[in-house]
N, C-alpha and C positions, 0 to 999 in steps of 0.2 A: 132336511135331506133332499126335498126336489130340487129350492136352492143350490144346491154342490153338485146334483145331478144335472143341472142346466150350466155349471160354472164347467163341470166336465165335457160337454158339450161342443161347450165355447173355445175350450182348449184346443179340441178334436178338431175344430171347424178351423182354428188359423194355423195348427201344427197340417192340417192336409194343404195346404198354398202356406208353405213356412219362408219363401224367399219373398213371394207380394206383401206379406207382413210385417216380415223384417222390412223390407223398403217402406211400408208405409210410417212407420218407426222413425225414419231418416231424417222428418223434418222437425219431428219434436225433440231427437235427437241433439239437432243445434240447437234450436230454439231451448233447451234447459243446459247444453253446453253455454252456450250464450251468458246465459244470465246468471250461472254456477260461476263462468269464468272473471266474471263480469265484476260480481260480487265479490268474488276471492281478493282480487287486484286492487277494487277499489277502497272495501275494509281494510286491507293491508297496507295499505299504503296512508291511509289514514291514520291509522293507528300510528304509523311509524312516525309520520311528519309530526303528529300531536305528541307525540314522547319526545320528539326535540324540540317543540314549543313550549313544553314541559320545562324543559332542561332551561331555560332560560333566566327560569324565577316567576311567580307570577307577582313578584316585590319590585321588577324591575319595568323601570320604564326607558324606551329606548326611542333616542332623536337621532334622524340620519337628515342627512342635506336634502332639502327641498326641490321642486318643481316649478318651475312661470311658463306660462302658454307667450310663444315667441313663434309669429309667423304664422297661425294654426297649431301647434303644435308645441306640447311638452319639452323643458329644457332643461337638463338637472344644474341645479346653482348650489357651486359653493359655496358654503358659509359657515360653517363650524368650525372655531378655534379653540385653541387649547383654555385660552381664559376663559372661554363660557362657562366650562366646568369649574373652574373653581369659582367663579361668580354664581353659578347656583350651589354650589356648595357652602360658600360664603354667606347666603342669603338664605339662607332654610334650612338650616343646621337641625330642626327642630324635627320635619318632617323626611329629612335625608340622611343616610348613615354614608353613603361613599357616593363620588362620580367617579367615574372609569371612563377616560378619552382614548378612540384607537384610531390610530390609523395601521392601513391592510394595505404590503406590497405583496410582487413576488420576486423570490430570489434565488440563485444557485449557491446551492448550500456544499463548499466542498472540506473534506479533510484527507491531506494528500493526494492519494492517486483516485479515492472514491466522491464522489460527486451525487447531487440530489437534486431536483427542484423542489421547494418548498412555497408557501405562503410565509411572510414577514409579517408579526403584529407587534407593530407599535403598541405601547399601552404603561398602566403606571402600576405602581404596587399594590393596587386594591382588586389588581383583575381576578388572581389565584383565590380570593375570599368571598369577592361578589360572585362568583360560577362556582363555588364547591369543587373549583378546580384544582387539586392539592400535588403539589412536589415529590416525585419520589427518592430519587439522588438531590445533593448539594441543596442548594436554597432557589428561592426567589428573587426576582428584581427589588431594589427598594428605592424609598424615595432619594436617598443621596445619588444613587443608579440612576435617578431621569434627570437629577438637577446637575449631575458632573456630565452628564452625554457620556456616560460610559459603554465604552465597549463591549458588554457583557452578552451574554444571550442564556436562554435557557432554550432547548432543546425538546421538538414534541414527541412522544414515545416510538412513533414509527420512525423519524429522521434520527434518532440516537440507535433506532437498529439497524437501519444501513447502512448510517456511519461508522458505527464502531461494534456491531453484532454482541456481542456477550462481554466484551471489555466494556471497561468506566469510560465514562467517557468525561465527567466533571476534573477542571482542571486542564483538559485540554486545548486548543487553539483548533477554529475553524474559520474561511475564509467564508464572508456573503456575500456574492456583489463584490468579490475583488479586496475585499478588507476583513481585515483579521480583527476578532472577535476570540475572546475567552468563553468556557463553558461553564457556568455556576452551577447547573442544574439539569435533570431530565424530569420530565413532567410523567404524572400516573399515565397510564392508556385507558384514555376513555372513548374514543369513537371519534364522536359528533357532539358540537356545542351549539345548539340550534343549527345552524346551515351550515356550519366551519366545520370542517374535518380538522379538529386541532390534533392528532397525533400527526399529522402531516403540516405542522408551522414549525418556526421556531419563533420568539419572545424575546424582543431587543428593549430595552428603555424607551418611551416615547419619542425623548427627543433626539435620541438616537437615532430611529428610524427616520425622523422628518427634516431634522437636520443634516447628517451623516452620510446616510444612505438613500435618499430620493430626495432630497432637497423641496420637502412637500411644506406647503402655509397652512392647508387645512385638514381639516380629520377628515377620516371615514364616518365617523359614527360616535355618538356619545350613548354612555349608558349611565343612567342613575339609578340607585335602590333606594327605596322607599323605609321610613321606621318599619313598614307593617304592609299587607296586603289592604285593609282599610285602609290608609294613606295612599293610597295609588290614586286615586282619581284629585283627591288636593295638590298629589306631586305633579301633577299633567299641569295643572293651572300655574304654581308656582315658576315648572321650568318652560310652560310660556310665555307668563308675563316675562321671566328674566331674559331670555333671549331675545324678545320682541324689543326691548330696551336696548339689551348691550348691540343688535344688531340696527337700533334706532328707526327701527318700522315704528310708520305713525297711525294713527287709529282709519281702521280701514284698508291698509294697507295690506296684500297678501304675502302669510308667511314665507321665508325663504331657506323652511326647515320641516320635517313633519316626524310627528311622535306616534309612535305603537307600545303597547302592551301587549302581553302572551295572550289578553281576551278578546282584543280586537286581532291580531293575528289568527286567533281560532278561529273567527266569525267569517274573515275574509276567506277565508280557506274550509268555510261548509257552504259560503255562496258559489263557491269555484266545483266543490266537491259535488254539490246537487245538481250545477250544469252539466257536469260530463256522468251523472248517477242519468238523467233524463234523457241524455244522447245514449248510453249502453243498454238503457231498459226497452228506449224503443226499437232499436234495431235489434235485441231482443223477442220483443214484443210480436214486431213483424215477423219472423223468419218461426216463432211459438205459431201462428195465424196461418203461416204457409204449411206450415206442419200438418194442422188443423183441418185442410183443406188436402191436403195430401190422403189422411184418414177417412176423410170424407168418400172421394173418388174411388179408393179399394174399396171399402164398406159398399159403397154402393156398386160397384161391380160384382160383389161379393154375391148379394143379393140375385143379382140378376141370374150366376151361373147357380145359385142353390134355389132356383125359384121350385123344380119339380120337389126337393126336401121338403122344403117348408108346405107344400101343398100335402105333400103324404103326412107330414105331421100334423097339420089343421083335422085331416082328411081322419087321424086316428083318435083325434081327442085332445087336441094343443090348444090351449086357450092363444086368443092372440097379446095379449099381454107380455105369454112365456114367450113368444115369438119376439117381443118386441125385446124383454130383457134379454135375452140372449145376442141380442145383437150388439147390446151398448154395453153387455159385460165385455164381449168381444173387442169392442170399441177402446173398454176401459184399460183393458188388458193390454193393448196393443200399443196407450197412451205410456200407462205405468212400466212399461219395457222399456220406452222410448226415454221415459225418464230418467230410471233407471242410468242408463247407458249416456245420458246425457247427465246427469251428475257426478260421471266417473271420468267422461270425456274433457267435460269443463274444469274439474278438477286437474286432473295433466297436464292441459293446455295449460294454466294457472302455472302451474309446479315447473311446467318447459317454460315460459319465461322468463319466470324467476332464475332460474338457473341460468338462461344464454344470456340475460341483460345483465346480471349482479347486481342491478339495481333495485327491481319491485319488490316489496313484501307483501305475502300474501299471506289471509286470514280465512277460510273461510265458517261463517257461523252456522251452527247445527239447523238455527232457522231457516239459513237460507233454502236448503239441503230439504226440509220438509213443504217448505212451499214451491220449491220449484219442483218437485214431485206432484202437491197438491194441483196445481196451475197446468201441468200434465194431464193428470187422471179428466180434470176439468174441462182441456180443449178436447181430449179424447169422445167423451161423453156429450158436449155441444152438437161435434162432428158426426158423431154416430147418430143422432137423434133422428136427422132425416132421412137416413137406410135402414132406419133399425122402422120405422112408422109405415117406412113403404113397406118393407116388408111383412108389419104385421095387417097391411089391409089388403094382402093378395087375395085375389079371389082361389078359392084352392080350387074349385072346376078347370077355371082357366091356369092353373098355379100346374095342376097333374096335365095338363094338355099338352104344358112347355117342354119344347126338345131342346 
């Protein structure tokens, strides 16, 4: 009961100065804005990039063209050909179920009077089975389709809706790049294929697109799948050694291609993620500290205009203790408001840029939401300690003297 009577007190003492309260509130304010917002962004977007590193396969291992330091400086070198892949395919039948070689233009995708820009993916019959990327009108590319350079395409789910809205569109003639091209297919809608927005491509035969239409020698990128996620790290060695051969690097020589897995893409992307976790906690951190210091300065002004109260209170029978907790309830109060108000704020913010950028996604966790309340109550209470200690050593003689 005295407890509640000193918490009602407390209430009384910051609802009588209820705008210096609210303002001292301000900076803990951002500071749990901060790091509500902070969190929300960077969970979310976490989340999101790891479900398309997901999407990948973690059966797959993927080799893209390499780097040589020229001049100071990194220099991307072609090297990937179409026969690499079937020379590791050839050569480790055992531990490999498919290669998949692609090469990625871009192209103006038109039929009639309606027109698109699109991404162009080269690639071979295994792409639609190595991604769980499945057809939902007409068919697939196949291999007689990469080995005749046929003109065909299949169509990504958003490019078959602008072009043709709610008509078929399998069967029809589209121009790319000025050349006409039949429609075998429109692909399911699925989003995002790791970083590809494939309902925004369309799907030509390999050598279609490298012959045909950009008159290209080397891939973008190969992709192998593995028998098995245990075979992944024998398959990284196999489609080393084969390439370092067919590309006739001699021992010591540095590669002039480099390989990833969805687990070393993870790893790179929580070194990258805990650098900018480090830069948002701290300027966070700071602006939780200014806050801190903000509660500090009222509090102790506080003190000073109730010096004659607290003197009549000692004067009637106050322990200085109760003197003292009432200040850092006060204190706490003032924190947990702040908090409050700052896990609602940061949330919005969060929610308003999601919304204007249409890019971030935001997550934020229950935990967050209780520590950065906790970490509140806490700077509150640090803050308070040294207005809450002056005030419980007033002398009340001199405490009743104060005008």
């Amino acid at each position: 009961m005295f407890f509640l009577r000193i918490m009602r007190m407390a209430i009384k003492g910051l609802q009588t100065n209820l705008l210096r309260s609210l303002l001292a509130t301000l900076g803990v304010i951002i500071g749990v804005g901060a790091v509500v917002a902070a969190v929300s962004i960077l969970e979310g977007s976490q989340r999101d990039i790891l479900e398309q590193f997901e999407s990948l396969g973690a059966d797959q291992v993927i080799v893209v063209n390499g780097q040589r330091q020229h001049g100071g400086r990194a220099v991307s070198v072609n090297s990937l050909l179409p026969e690499d892949a079937d020379a590791i395919r050839r050569e480790h039948e055992k531990i490999i179920t498919a290669t998949v070689p692609q090469f990625q233009g871009a192209g103006q995708i038109k039929y009639f009077q309606k027109n698109t820009g699109a991404a162009v993916l080269g690639t071979t019959e295994d792409y639609d089975e190595v991604n769980s990327y499945l057809v939902a009108q007409g068919r697939f590319i196949t291999r007689e389709d990469v080995r005749g350079n046929a003109m065909v395409t299949v169509l990504g789910y958003g490019v078959a809706e602008k072009l043709f809205g709610s008509l078929p569109a399998v069967g029809k003639n589209v121009k790319i790049n000025g050349k006409s091209f039949s429609v075998i297919g429109v692909m399911e809608e699925r989003g995002t294929l790791g970083f590809i927005e494939v309902d925004n491509q369309v799907i030509v035969p390999l050598t279609t697109a490298m012959d045909r239409l950009f008159g290209a020698r080397y891939l973008t990128m190969l992709v192998v799948r593995a028998s098995g996620t245990d075979k992944v790290p024998e398959t990284i060695d196999a489609v080393r050694q084969t390439l370092r051969a067919e590309h006739r690097l001699k021992p010591g020589e540095e590669e002039d291609f480099q390989i990833f897995t969805q687990e070393m893409i993870k790893q790179q992307f929580g070194q990258f993620a805990a650098i900018f976790a480090v830069v948002f906690y701290s300027i966070a951190g700071i602006s939780m500290v200014v806050g801190g210091i903000g509660i500090m300065n009222i509090m102790t002004v506080s003190v000073t205009e109730r010096t004659r109260e607290i003197g009549v209170r000692i004067a009637v029978g106050a322990r200085r203790f109760d003197i003292l907790r009432q200040f850092l309830i006060e204190a706490a109060i003032i924190s947990f408001l702040g908090g409050g108000l700052g896990v609602a704020c940061g949330w919005a913010m969060a929610n308003l840029l999601s919304s204007v950028t249409q890019v971030l996604e935001i997550y934020t966790p229950p935990m967050a939401i209780v520590v950065a309340l906790l970490m509140a109550i806490a700077v509150g209470i640090v803050s308070g300690i040294y207005p809450a200690i002056r005030a419980a050593r007033l002398d009340p003689v001199e405490a009743l003297r104060y005008e």
